[in-house]
Backbone as CSV, one residue per row, in Angstrom:
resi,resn,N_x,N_y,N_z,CA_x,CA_y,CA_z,C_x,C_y,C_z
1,UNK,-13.825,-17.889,-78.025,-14.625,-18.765,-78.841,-16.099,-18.543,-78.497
2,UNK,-17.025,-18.411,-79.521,-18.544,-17.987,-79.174,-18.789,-19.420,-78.968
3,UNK,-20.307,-19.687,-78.237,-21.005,-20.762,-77.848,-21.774,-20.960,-78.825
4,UNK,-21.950,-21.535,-79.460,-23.433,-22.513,-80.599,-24.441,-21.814,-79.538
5,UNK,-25.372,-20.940,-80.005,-26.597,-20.904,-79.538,-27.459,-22.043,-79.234
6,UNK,-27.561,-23.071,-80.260,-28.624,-24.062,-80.115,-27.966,-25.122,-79.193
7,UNK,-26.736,-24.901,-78.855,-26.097,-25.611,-77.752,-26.341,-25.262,-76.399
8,UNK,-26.367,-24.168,-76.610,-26.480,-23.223,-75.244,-28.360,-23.270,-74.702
9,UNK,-28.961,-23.037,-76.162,-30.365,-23.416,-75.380,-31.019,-24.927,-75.135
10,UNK,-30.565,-25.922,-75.493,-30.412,-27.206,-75.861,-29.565,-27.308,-73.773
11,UNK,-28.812,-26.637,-73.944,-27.873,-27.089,-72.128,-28.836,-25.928,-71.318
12,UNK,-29.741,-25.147,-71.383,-30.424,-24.927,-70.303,-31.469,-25.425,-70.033
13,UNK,-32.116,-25.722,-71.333,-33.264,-27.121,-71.173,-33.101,-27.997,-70.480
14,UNK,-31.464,-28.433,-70.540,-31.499,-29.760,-69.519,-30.711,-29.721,-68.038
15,UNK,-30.327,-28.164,-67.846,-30.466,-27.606,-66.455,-31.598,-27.187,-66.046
16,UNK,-32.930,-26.861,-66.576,-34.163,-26.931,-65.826,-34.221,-28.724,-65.764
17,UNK,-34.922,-28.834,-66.619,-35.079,-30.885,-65.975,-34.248,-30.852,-65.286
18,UNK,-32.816,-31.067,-64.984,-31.970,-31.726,-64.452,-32.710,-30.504,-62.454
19,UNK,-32.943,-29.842,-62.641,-33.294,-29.066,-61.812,-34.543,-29.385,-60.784
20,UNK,-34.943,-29.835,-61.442,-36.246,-30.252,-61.537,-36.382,-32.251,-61.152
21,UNK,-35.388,-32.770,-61.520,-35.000,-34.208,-61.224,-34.457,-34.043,-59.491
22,UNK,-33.829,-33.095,-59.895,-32.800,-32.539,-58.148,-33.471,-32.127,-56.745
23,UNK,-34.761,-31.235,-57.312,-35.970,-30.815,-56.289,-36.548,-32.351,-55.866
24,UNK,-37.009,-33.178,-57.252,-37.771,-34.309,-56.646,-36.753,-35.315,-55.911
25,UNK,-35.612,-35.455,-56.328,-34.744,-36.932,-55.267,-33.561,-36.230,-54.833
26,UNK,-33.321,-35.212,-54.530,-31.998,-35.083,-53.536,-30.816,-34.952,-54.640
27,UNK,-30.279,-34.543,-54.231,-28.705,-34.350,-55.290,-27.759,-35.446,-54.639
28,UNK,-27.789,-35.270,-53.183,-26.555,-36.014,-52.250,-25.993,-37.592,-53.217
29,UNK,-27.381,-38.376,-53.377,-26.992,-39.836,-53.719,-27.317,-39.792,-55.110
30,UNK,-27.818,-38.780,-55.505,-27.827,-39.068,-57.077,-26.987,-39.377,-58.181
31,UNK,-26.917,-40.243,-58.873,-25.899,-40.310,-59.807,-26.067,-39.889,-61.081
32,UNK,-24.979,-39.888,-62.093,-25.457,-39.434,-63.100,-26.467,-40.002,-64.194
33,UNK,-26.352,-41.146,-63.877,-27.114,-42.589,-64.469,-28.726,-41.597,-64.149
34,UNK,-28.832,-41.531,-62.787,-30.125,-41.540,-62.372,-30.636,-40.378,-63.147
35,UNK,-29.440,-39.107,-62.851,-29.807,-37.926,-63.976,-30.079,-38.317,-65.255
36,UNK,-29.434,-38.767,-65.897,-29.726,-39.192,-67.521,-30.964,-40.076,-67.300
37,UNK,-31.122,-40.868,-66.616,-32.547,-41.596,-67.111,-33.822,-40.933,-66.303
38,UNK,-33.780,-39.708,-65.564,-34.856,-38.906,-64.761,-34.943,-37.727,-66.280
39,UNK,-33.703,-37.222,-66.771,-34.020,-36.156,-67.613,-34.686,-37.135,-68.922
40,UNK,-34.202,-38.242,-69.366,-34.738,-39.081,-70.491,-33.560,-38.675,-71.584
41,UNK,-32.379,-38.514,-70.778,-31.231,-38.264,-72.122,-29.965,-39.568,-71.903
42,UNK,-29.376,-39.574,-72.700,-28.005,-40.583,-72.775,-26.998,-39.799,-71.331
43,UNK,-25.859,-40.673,-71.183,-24.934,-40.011,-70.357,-24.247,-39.771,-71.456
44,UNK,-24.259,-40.119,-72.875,-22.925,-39.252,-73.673,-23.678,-37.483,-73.839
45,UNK,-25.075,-38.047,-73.813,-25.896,-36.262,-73.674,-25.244,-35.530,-72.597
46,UNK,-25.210,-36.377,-71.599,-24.771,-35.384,-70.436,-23.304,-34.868,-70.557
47,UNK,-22.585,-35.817,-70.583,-21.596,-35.212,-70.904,-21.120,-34.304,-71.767
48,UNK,-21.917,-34.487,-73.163,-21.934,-33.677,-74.238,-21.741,-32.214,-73.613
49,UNK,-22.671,-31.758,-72.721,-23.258,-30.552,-72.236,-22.320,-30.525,-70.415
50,UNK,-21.661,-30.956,-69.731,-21.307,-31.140,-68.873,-20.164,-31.756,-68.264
51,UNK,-19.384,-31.517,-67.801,-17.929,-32.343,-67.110,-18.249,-33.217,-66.406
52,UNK,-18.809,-32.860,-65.897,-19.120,-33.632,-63.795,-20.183,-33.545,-63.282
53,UNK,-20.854,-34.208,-62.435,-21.971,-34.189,-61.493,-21.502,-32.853,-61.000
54,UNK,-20.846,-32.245,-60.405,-20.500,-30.854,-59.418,-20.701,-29.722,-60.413
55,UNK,-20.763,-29.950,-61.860,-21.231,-28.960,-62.438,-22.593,-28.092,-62.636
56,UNK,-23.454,-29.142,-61.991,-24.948,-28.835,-61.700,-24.542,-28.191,-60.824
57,UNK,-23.987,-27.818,-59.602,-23.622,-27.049,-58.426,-23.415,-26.134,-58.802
58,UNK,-22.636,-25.754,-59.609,-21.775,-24.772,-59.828,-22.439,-23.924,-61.067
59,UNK,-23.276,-24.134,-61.608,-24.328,-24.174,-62.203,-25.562,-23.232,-61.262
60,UNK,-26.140,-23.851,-60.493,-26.945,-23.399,-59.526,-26.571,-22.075,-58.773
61,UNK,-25.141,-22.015,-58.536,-24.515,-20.615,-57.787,-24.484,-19.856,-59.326
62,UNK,-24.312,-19.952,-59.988,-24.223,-18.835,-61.549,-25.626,-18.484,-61.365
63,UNK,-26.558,-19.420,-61.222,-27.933,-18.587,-61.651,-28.126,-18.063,-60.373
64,UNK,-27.884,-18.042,-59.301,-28.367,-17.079,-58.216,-27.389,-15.787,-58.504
65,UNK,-26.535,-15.595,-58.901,-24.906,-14.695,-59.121,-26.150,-14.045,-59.782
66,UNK,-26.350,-14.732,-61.645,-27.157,-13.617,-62.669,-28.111,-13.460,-62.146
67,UNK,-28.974,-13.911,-61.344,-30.443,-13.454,-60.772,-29.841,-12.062,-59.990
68,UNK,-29.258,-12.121,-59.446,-28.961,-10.776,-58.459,-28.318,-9.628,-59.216
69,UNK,-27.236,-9.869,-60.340,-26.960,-9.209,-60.970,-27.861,-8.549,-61.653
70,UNK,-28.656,-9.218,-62.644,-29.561,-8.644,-63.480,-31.409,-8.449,-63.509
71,UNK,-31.509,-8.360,-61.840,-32.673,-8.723,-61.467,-33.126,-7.828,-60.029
72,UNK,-31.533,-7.853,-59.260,-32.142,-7.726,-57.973,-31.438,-6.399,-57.656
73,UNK,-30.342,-6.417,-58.238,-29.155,-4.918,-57.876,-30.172,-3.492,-58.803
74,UNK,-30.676,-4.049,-60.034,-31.290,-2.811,-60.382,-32.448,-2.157,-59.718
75,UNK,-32.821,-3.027,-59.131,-34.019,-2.445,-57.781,-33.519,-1.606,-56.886
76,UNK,-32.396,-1.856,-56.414,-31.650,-0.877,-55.575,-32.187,0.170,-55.301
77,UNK,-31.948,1.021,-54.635,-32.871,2.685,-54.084,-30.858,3.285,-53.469
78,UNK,-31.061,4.530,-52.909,-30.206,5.025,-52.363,-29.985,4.656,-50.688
79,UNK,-31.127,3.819,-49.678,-31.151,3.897,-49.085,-30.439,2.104,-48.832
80,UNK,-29.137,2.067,-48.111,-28.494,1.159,-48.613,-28.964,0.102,-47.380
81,UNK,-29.350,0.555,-45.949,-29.864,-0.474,-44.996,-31.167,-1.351,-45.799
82,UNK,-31.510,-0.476,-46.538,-33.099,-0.875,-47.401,-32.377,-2.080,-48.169
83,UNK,-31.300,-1.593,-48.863,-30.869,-2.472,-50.092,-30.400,-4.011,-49.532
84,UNK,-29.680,-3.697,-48.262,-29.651,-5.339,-47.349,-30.600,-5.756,-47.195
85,UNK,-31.674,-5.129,-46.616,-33.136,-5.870,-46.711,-33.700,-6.483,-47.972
86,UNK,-33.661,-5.463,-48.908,-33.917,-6.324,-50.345,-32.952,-7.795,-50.698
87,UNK,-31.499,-6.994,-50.427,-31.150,-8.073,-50.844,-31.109,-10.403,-50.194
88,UNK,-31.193,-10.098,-48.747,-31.522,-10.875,-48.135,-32.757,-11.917,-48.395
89,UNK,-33.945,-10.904,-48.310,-34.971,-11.241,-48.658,-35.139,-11.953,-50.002
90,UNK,-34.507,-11.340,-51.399,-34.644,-11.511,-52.595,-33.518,-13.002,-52.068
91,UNK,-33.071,-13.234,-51.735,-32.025,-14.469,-51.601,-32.979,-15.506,-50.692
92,UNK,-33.689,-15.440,-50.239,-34.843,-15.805,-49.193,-35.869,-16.309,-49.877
93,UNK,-36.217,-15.526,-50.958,-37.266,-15.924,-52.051,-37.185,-16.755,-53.231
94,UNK,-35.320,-16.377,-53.369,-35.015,-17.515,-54.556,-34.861,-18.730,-53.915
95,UNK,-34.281,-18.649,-52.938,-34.706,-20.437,-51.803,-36.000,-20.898,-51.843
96,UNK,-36.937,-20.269,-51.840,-38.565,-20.710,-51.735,-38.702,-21.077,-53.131
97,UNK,-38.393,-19.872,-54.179,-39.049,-20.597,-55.586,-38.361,-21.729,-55.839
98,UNK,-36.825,-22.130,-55.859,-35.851,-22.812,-56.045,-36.121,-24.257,-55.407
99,UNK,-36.876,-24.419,-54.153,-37.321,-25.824,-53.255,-36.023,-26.092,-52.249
100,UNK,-36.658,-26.816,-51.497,-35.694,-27.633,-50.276,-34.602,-28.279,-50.946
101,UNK,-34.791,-28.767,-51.791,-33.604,-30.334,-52.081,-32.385,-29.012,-52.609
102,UNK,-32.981,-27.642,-53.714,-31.750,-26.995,-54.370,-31.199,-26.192,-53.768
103,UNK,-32.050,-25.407,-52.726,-31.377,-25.061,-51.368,-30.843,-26.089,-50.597
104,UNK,-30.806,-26.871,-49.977,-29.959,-27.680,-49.228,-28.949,-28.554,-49.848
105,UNK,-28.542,-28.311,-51.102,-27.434,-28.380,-51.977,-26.390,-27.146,-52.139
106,UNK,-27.417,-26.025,-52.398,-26.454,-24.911,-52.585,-26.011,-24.305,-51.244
107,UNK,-26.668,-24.783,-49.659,-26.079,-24.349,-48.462,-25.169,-25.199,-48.224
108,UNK,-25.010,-26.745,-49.019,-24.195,-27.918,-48.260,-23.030,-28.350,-49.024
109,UNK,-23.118,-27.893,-50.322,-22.074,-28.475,-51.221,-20.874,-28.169,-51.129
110,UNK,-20.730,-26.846,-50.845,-19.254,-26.116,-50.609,-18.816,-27.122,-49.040
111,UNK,-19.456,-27.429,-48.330,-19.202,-28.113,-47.166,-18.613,-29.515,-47.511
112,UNK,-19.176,-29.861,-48.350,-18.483,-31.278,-48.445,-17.642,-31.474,-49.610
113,UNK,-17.348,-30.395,-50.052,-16.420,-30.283,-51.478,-15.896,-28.982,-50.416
114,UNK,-15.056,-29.091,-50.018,-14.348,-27.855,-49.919,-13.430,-27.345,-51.259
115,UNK,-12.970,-27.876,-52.114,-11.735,-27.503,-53.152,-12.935,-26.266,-53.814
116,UNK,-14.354,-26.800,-53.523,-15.211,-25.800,-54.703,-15.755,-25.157,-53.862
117,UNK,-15.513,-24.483,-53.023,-16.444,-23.829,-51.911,-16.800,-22.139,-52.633
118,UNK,-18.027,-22.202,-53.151,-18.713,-21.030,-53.846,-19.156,-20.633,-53.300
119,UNK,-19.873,-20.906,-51.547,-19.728,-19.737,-50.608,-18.846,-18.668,-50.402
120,UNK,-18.274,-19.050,-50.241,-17.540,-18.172,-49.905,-16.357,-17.597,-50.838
121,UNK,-16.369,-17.890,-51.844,-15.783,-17.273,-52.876,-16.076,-15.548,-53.241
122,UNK,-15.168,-14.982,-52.542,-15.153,-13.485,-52.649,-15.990,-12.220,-53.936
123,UNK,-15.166,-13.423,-54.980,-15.010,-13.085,-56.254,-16.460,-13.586,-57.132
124,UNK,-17.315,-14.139,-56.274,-18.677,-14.072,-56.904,-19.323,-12.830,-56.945
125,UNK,-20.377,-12.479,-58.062,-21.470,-11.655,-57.984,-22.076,-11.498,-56.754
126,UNK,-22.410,-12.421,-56.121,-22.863,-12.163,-54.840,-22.017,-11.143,-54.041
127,UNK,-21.005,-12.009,-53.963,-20.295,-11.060,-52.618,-20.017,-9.723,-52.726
128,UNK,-19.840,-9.461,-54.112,-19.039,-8.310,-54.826,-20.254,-7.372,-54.672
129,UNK,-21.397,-8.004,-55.217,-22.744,-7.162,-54.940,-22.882,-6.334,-53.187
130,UNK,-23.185,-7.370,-52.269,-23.113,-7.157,-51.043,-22.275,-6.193,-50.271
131,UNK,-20.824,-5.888,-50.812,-20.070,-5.448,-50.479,-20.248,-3.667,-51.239
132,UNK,-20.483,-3.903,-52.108,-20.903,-3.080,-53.166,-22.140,-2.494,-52.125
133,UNK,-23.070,-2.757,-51.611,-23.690,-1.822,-50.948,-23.198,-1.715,-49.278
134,UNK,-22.186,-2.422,-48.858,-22.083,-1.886,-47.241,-21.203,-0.904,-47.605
135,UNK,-19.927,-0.650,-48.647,-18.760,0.140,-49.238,-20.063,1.811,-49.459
136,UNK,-20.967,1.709,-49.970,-21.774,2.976,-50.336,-22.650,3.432,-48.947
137,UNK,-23.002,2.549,-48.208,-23.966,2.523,-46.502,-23.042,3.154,-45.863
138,UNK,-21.554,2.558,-46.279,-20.883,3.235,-45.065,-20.149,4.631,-45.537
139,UNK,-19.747,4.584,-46.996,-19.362,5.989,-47.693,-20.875,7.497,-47.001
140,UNK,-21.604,7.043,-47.457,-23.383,7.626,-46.894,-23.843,7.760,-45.338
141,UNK,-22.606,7.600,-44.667,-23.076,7.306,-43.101,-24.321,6.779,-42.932
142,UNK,-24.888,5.777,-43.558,-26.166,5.111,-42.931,-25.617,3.876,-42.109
143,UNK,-24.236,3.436,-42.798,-23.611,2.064,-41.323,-22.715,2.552,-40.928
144,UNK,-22.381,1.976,-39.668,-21.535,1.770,-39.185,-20.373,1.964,-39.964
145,UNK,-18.830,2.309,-39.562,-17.343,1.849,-40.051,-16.778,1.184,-38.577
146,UNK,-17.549,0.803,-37.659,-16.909,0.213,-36.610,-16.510,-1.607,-36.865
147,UNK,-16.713,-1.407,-38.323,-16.644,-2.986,-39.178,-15.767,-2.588,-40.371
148,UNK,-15.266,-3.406,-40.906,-14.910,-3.200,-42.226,-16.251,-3.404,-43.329
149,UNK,-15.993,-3.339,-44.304,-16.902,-3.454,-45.122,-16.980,-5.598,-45.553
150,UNK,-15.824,-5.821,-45.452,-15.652,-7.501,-45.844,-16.130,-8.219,-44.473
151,UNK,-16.300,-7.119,-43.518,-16.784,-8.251,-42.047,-17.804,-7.653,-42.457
152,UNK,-19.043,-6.884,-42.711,-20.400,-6.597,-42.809,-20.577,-7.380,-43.859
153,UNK,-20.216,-7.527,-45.037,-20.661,-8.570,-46.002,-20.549,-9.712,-45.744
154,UNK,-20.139,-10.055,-44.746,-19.484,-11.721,-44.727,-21.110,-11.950,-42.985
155,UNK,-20.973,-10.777,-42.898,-21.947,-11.131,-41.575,-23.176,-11.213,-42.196
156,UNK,-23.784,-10.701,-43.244,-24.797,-10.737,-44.151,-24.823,-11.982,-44.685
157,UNK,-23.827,-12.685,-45.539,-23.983,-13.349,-46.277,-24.204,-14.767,-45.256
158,UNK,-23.462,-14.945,-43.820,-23.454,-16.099,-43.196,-24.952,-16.180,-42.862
159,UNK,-25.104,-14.586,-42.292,-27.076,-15.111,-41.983,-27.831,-15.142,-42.796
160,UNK,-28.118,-15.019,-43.962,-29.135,-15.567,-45.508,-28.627,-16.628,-45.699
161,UNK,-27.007,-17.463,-45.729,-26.858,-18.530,-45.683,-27.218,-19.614,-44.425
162,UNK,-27.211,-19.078,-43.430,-28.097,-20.055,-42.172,-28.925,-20.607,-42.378
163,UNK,-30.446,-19.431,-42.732,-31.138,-18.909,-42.523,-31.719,-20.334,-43.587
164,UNK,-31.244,-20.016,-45.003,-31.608,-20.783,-45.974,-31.225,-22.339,-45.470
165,UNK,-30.247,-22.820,-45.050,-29.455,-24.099,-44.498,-30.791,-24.393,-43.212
166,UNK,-30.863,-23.560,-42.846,-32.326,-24.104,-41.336,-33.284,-24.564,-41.944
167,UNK,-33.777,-23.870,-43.303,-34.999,-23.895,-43.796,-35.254,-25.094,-44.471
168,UNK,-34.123,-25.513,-45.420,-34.165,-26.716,-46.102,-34.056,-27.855,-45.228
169,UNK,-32.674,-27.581,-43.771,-32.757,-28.739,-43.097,-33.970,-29.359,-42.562
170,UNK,-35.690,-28.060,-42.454,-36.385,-28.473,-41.760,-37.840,-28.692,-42.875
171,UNK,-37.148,-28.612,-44.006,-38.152,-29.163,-45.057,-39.069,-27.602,-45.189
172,UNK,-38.526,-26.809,-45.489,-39.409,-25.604,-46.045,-40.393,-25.796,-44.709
173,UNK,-40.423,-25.650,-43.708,-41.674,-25.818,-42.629,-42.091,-24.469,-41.961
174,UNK,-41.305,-23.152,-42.065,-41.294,-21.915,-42.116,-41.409,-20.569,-43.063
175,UNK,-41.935,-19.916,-43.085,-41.848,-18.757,-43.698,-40.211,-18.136,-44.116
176,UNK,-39.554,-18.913,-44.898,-38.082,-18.113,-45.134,-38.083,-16.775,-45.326
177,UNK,-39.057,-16.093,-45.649,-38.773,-14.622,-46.313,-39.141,-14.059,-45.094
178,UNK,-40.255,-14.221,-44.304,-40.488,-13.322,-43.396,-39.578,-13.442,-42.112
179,UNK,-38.776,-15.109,-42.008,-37.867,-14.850,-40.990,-36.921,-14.277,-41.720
180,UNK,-36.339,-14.098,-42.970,-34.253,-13.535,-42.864,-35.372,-11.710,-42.761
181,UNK,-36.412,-11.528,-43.350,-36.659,-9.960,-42.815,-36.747,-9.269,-41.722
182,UNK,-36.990,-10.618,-40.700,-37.145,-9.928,-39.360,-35.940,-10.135,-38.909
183,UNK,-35.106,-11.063,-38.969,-33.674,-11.416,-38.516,-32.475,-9.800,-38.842
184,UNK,-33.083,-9.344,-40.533,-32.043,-8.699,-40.638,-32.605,-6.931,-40.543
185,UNK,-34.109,-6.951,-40.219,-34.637,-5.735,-39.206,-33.590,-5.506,-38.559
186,UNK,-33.591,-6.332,-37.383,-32.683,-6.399,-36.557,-31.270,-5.937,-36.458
187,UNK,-30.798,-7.066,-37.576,-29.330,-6.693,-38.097,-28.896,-4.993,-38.418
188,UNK,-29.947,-4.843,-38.711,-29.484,-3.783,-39.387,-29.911,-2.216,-38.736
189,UNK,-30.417,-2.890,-37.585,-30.268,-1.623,-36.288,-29.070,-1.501,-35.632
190,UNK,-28.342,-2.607,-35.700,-27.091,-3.164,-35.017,-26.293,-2.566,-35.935
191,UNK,-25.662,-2.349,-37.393,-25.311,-1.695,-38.225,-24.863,-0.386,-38.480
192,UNK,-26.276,0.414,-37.922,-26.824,1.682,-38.725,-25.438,2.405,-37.736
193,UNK,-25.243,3.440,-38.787,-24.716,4.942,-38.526,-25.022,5.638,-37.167
């Protein structure tokens, strides 16, 4: 079944506001009430366009998924230790543009919803991406095979997820991009071939 276009741009309009309601008061205690009267729409609006409060979540992991998909993987180079660095970083930066409150939702939600845990869901763009370059680092002898390829992605993905979870816990009070770059400098001497 195709989507109504004017539905579809009509429901991202009110995932920026609603985005944007979320940066200024926290997601944790928000209700939907508060959403509908912060965006200035009905709750039959919301619903119209939405199931559940957890759909803004789940929501939020899609646009980091298409940001990387169609944004960050075509940057890519051949040099695949490089491409962890990009990719970290570029995950580092969408935390900064994104704010504290939508980072410390998208590091905490899978935690307290376990049934929806989109961390760690294999089968995201993310992971598939990530894996997608340690599978070519290590085909290329630039890493290591003293790992599998699902323990190097999963060791990647826990430290950009820390990394981001420290940052929000401490109110954006650090440089996120320049620490996961120096963190995964590092990493990725520990790695190499």
């Amino acid at each position: 079944m195709k989507e109504n276009p004017k539905k579809n741009q009509k429901r991202q309009e009110l995932i920026l506001t609603i985005v944007e309601v979320v940066n200024r008061l926290g997601y944790e205690n928000l209700t939907i009430r508060d959403i509908c009267r912060e965006a200035n729409i009905s709750i039959g609006t919301f619903y119209h366009y939405f199931n559940e409060k957890s759909d803004i979540v789940r929501i939020l992991f899609k646009g980091i998924d298409d940001y990387f998909e169609n944004s960050v993987l075509p940057s890519f180079g051949n040099d695949e230790l490089k491409n962890i660095l990009t990719f970290v970083c570029e995950y580092a930066s969408y935390c900064d543009k994104s704010g504290v409150a939508i980072t410390r939702e998208i590091s905490t939600a899978p935690l307290i919803n376990a049934s929806r845990n989109y961390l760690s869901n294999q089968k995201r763009k993310l992971s598939i991406i990530i894996e997608g370059v340690v599978f070519r680092g290590q085909q290329k002898k630039q890493i290591t095979q003293d790992f599998t390829v699902e323990q190097i992605a999963q060791m990647v993905l826990v430290g950009m997820r820390g990394y981001s979870a420290d940052w929000a816990k401490n109110q954006g009070a650090y440089d996120i991009v320049e620490a996961v770059k120096n963190h995964f400098i590092v990493f990725n001497k520990g790695i190499s071939a």
